[in-house]
C-alpha positions in Angstrom: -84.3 -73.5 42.3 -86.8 -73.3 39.8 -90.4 -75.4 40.4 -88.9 -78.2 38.9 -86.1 -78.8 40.9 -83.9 -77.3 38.3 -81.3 -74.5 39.4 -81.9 -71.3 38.2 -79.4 -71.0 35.6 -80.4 -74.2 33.8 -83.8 -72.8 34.1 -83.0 -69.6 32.7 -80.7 -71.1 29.7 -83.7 -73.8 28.6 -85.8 -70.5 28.1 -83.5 -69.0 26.1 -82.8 -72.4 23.9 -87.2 -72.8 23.6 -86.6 -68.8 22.3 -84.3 -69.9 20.1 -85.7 -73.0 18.4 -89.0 -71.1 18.3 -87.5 -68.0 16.2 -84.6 -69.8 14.5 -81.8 -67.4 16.1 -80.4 -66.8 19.8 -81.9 -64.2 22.2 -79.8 -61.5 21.7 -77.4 -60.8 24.8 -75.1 -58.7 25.9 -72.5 -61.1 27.1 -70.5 -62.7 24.7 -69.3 -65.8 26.1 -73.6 -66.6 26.4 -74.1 -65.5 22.6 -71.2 -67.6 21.2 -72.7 -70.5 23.2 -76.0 -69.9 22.5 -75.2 -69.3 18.7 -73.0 -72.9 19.0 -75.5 -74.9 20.5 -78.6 -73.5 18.3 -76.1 -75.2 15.1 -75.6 -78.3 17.2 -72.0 -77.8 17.2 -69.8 -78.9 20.2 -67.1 -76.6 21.4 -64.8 -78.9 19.9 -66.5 -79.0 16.1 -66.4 -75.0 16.3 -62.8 -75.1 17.3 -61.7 -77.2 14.2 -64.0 -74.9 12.0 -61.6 -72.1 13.5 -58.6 -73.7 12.2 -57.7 -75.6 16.0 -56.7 -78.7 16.2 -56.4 -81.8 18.9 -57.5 -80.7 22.5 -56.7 -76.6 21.5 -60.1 -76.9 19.4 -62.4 -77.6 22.5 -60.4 -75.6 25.2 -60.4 -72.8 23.1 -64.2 -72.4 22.9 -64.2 -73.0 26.0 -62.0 -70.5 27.5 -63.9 -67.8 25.4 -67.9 -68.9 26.5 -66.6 -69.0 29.9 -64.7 -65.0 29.0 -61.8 -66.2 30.5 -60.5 -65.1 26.8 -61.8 -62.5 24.5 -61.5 -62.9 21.0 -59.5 -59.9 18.8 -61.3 -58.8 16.1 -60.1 -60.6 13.5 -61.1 -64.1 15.2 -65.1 -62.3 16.2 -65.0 -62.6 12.2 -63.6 -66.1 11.5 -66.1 -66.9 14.4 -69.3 -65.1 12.7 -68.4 -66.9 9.1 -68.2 -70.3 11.0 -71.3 -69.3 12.7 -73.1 -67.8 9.7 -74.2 -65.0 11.7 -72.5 -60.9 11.8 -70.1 -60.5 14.3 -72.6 -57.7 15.8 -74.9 -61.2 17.1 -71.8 -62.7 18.5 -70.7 -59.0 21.0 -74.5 -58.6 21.3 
C-alpha cells in the first residue's frame, strides 16, 4: 500500500490521471487496455458512452469497453480506428 493507505495500483493510476490533466493527454503506455482507459476517462466518458459512440447498443456498449481495457479482447484494426475518431486521438496513442 501506498502512504495513504491506497493500494498500489490506485496509487499508480491517480499519477498517471494528475499527468494527464496537467499536460492535456494520457501517459503514453504500452498496454492497450490502460491507454484506451486512460484516453476514456481523460474525455470523461464512461465505458458505456464510448460503446454507443462505437455504434453498441443496450448492455453490449459497456461490456464491450470493458472486455477490451481489461485485454480480455483486442480490437482488429478497423475498430483501433473507429476507436481513435471517437477518441479524437491516432490509433498509434491508443497501441502505445
Amino acid at each position: 500500500m501506498a502512504e495513504n493507505g491506497m493500494k498500489k495500483n490506485e496509487f499508480a493510476f491517480g499519477i498517471a490521471q494528475a499527468w494527464a490533466i496537467r499536460h492535456k493527454t494520457p501517459k503514453p503506455s504500452e498496454d492497450l487496455g490502460e491507454n484506451l482507459k486512460r484516453l476514456r476517462m481523460c474525455r470523461g466518458l464512461s465505458q458505456r458512452q464510448l460503446g454507443e459512440k462505437l455504434g453498441l447498443v443496450g448492455q453490449d456498449a459497456g461490456s464491450t469497453i470493458y472486455r477490451m481495457e481489461s485485454g480480455r479482447v483486442t480490437p482488429s484494426i478497423a475498430r483501433l480506428r473507429v476507436l481513435a475518431e471517437a477518441l479524437n486521438v491516432k490509433v498509434k496513442d491508443l497501441i502505445g
